[in-house]
Structures are given as C-alpha cells and as structure tokens.
C-alpha positions as CSV (number, residue, x, y, z in Angstrom):
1,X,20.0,3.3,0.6
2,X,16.3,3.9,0.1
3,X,13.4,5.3,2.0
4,X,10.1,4.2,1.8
5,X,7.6,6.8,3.1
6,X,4.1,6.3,3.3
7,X,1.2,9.1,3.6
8,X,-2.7,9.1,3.6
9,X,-4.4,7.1,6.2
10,X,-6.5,8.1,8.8
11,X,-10.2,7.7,10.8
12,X,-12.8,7.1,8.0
13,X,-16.6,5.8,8.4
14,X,-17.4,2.5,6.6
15,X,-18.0,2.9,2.9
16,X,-15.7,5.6,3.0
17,X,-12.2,5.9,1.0
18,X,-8.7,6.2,1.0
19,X,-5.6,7.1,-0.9
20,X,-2.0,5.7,0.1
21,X,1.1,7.3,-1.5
22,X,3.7,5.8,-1.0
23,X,7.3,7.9,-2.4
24,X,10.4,6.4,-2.5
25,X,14.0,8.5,-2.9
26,X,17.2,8.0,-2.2
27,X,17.6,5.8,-5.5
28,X,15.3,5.0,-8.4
29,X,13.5,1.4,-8.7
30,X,14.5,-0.2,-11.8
31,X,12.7,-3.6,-11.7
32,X,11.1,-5.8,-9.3
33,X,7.7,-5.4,-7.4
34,X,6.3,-2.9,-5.0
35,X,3.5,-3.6,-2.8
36,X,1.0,-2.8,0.2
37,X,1.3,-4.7,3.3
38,X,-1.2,-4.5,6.3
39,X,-1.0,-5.6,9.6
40,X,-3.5,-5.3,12.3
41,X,-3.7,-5.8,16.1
42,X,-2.5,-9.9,16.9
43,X,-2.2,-10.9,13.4
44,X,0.5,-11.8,10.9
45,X,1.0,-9.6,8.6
46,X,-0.7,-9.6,4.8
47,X,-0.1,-8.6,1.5
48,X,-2.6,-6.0,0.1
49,X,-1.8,-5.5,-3.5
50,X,1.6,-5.6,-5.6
51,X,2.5,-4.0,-8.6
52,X,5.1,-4.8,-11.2
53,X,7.7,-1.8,-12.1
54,X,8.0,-2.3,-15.3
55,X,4.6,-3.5,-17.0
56,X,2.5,-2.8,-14.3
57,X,1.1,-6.1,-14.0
58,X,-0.8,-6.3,-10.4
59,X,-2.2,-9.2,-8.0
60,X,-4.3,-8.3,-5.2
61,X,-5.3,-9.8,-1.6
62,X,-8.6,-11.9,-1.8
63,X,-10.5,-9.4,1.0
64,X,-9.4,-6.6,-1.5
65,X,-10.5,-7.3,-4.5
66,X,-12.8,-5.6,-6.1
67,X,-12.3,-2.4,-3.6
68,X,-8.8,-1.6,-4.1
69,X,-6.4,-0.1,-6.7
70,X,-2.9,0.0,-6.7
71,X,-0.9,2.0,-9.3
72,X,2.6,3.3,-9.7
73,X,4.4,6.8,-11.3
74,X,7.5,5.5,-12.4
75,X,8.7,9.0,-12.8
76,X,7.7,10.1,-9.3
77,X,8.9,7.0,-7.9
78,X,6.0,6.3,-6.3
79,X,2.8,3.9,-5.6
80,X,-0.5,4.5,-4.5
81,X,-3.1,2.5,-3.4
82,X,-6.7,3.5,-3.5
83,X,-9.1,2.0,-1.6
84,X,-12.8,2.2,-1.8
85,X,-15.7,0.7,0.2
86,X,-13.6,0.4,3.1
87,X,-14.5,-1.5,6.2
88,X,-14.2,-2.3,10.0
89,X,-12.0,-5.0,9.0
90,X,-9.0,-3.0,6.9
91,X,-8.2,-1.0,9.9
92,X,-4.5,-1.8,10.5
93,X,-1.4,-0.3,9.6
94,X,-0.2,0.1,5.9
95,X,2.9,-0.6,4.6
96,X,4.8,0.1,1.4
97,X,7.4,-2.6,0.5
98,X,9.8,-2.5,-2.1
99,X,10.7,-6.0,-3.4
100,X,14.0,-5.0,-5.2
101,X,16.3,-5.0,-1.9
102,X,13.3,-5.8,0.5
103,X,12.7,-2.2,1.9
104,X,9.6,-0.9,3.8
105,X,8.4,1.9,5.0
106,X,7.7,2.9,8.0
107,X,3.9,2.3,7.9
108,X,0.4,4.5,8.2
109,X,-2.6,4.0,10.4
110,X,-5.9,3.2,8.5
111,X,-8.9,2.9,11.1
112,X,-12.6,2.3,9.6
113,X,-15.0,3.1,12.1
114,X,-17.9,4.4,12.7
C-alpha cells in the first residue's frame, strides 16, 4: 500500500507563491507518472502538472504554464510543485496523484486572496 501525503498550501495574496511537497512511503515508485490535481468549489476536477519517474519528462495545465514547476526526488520519493504568480483563480484543493496503481493523496487547501 502507498500513501500519498501532501503539505504546503495555505492563504497567500495574488502574486504570491507556493511550494507543494508531496512524499510518498509505504513503497518506492518505480515507473509511471506523478502529478498535481486541483479541484475547486462546483467544478470537475483538473490536472495541474505531471511528471515522468524516470526521465522527468513533464506536461503542464494550459492556466499553469508559465507559473508552475513540478519536479521530483526520486530518492526522497517525492514531488513538488512550485507555483509562482498565483491567482484568485488557483484557489482549490491540491492533490498528488500517483499514476502507477492510481493513488492520491489526501489533498491541501490553496486560497489566493487578497
């Protein structure tokens, strides 16, 4: 079994930024993806950024490009993601998803507000 736990949000002003950890134990990833999910108040939820275990190759969300940074430490079995120039509109709950037997956290509020 693995657990996904997430740390980092918070209350932050506009323009402000973050930085999501997100460490997994229980067993260590070996392949597949690992990503940030958001979901806010009455909407779906919405990939963030994913990155790929082995080569690190990543892919972003179109309203996060350019502002956010996902990376991985393989050898602390973890993923961050690193968001700058935040806004109103990221507020919503942050999840870490592990592709490789579909796992997720439990989730972290981000609210951007002023």
């Amino acid at each position: 079994q693995v657990q996904l736990v997430e740390s980092g949000g918070g209350l932050v002003q506009p323009g402000d930024s973050l930085r999501l950890s997100c460490a997994a134990s229980g067993r260590t990833f070996t392949g597949g993806s690992l990503g940030w999910f958001r979901q806010a108040p009455g909407r779906e939820r919405e990939i963030v950024a994913a990155i790929t275990y082995t080569y690190g190759n990543t892919k972003y969300g179109d309203s996060v490009k350019g502002r956010f940074t996902i990376s991985r430490d393989n050898g602390k079995n973890t993923v961050y993601l690193q968001m700058n120039s935040l806004k109103p509109e990221d507020t919503a709950v942050y999840y870490c998803h592990a592709e490789r037997g579909d796992y997720w956290g439990q989730g972290t509020q981000v609210t951007v507000s002023s």
